[in-house]
C-alpha positions as CSV (number, residue, x, y, z in Angstrom):
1,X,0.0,-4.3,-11.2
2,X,2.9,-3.5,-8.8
3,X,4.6,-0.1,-9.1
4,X,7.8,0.6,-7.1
5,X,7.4,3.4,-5.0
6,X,10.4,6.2,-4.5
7,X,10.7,9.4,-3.3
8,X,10.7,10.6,-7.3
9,X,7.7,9.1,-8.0
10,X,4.8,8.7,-4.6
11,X,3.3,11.8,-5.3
12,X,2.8,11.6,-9.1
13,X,1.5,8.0,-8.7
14,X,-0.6,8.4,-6.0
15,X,-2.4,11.7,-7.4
16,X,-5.4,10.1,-8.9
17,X,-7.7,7.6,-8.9
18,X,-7.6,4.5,-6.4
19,X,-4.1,3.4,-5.3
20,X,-3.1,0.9,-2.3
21,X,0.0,1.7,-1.3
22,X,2.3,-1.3,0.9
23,X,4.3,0.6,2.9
24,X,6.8,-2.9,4.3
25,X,10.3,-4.0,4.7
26,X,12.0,-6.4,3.4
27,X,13.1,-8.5,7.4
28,X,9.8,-8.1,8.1
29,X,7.7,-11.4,8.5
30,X,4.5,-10.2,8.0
31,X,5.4,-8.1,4.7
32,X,6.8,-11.2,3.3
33,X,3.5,-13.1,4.1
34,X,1.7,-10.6,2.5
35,X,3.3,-10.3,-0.3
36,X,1.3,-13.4,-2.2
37,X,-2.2,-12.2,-1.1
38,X,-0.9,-8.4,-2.8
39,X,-0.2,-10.1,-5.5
40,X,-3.8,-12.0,-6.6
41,X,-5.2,-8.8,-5.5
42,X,-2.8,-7.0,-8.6
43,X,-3.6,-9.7,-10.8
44,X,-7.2,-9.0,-10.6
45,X,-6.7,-5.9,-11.7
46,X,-6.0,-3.7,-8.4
47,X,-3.4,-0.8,-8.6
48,X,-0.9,-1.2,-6.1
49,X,1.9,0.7,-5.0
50,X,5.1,-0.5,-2.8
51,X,8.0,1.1,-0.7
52,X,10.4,0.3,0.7
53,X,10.4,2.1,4.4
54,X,14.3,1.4,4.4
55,X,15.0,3.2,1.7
56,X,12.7,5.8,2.2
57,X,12.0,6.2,5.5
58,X,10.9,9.8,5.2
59,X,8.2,9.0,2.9
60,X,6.7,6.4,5.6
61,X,7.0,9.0,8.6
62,X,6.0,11.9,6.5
63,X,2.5,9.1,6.5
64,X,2.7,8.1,9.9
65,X,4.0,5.0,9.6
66,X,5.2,3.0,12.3
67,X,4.6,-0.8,12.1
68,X,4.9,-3.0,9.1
69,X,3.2,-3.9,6.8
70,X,1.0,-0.8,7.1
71,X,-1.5,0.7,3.9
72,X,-2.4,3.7,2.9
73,X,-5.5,3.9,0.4
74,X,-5.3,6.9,-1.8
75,X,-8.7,8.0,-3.2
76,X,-7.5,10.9,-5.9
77,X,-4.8,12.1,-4.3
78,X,-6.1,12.1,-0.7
79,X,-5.5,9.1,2.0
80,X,-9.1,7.4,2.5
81,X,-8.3,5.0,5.1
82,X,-4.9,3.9,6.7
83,X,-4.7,0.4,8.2
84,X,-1.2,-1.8,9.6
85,X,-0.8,-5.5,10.2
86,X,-1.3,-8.6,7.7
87,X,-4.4,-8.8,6.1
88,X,-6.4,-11.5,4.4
89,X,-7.6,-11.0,0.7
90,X,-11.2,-10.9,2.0
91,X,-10.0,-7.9,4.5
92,X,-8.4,-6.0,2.0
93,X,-11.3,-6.3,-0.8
94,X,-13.7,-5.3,1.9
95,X,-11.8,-2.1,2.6
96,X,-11.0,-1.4,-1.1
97,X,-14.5,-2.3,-2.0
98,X,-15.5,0.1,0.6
99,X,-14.1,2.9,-1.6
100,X,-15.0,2.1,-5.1
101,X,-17.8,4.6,-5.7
């Protein structure tokens, strides 16, 4: 499941339980790329979360962000791991799996 991130609604969403959050752009190669791996990820029942760092651009530097795509996994509120750069599906269940427990 995808849910549009805003500046009205990251905190709220991202407060509990285990969220991925894309942080990507829409000229940007790499997000675009990653786009179809996000998505069998969703449709296996992974919760992710995506802004748009060009319309909200304070969001993604209040995180840190400087590259694209970049991820922020939020365990309960709370960032558990950051990571930035395309990613296979085996990469990202590895670091989602990772946090599970």
């Amino acid at each position: 499941m995808f849910v549009e991130l805003d500046d009205k609604n990251f905190k709220q969403e991202t407060s509990n339980g285990l969220k991925l959050v894309d942080f990507y752009t829409t000229w940007c190669k790499y997000c675009i790329n990653q786009q179809s791996v996000l998505e069998e990820l969703s449709d296996n029942g992974f919760w992710i979360g995506k802004l748009d760092c060009d319309k909200y651009q304070k969001i993604a530097q209040e995180h840190g962000v400087s590259g694209f795509p970049s991820f922020i996994l939020f365990k309960n509120g709370k960032i558990a791991a950051q990571f930035a750069g395309y990613h296979t599906k085996s990469q990202l269940l590895n670091k989602l799996t990772g946090h599970l427990t």
